[in-house]
C-alpha positions in Angstrom: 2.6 -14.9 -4.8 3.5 -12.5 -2.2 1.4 -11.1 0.3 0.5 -7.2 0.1 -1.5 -5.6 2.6 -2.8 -1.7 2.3 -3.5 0.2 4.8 -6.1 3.1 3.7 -9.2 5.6 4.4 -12.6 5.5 3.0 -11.6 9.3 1.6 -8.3 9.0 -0.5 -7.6 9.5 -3.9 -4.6 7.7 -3.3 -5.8 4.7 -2.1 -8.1 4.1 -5.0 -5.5 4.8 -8.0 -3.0 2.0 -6.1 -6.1 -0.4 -5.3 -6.7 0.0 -9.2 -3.3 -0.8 -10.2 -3.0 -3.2 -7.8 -6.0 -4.8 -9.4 -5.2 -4.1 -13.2 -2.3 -6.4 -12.8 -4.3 -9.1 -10.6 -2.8 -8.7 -7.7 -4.7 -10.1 -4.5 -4.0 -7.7 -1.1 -5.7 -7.2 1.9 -6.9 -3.9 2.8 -7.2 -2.5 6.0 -9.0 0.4 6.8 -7.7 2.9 9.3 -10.2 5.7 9.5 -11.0 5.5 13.0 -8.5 3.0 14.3 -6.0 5.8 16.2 -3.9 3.0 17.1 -2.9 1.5 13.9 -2.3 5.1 12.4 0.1 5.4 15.6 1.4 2.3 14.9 2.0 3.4 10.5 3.8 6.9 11.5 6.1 4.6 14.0 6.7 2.1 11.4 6.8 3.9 8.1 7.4 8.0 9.4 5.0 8.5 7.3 0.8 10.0 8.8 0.0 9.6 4.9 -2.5 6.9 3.3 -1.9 4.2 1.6 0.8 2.5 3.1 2.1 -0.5 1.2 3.4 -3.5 2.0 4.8 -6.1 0.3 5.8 -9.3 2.7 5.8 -6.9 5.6 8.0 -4.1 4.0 6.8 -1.0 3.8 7.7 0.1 0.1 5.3 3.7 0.6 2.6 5.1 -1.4 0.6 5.5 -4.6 3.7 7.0 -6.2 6.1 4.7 -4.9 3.9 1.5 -6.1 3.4 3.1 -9.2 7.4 4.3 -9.5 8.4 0.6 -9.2 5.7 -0.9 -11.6 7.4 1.3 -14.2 10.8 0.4 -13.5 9.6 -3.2 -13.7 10.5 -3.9 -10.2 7.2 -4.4 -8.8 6.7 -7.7 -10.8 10.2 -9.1 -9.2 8.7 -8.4 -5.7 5.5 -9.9 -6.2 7.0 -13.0 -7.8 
């Protein structure tokens, strides 16, 4: 199974919807909070361009988002990276 660690807030909408899908298709990830933790925001905006929560990734690879997580579990893709 692959490894998938999120990096999230205590406050996001976001982060909750992809925790749930995450969940509703038992996936295991680890979650990693970065609320106060200026460095490993720092580190997310350097590695993904992105300053939004959650950042996904799937065996180290940034894949995005909520809407990109949920984008390739309707295409189907999802499954083949987590396999």
């Amino acid at each position: 199974m692959a490894k998938v660690e999120m990096y999230t807030t205590r406050i996001c909408s976001y982060c909750v919807m992809a925790k749930r899908l995450l969940s509703s298709i038992d996936q295991e990830y680890t979650e990693i909070g970065v609320d106060f933790d200026h460095g490993k925001r720092a580190w997310l905006v350097e590695t993904t361009g992105q300053r939004t929560v959650p950042q996904i990734f799937i065996d180290g690879q940034p894949i995005g988002g909520y809407q990109e997580l949920a984008a390739l579990h309707r295409s189907g893709e999802l499954a083949r990276l987590l396999s």
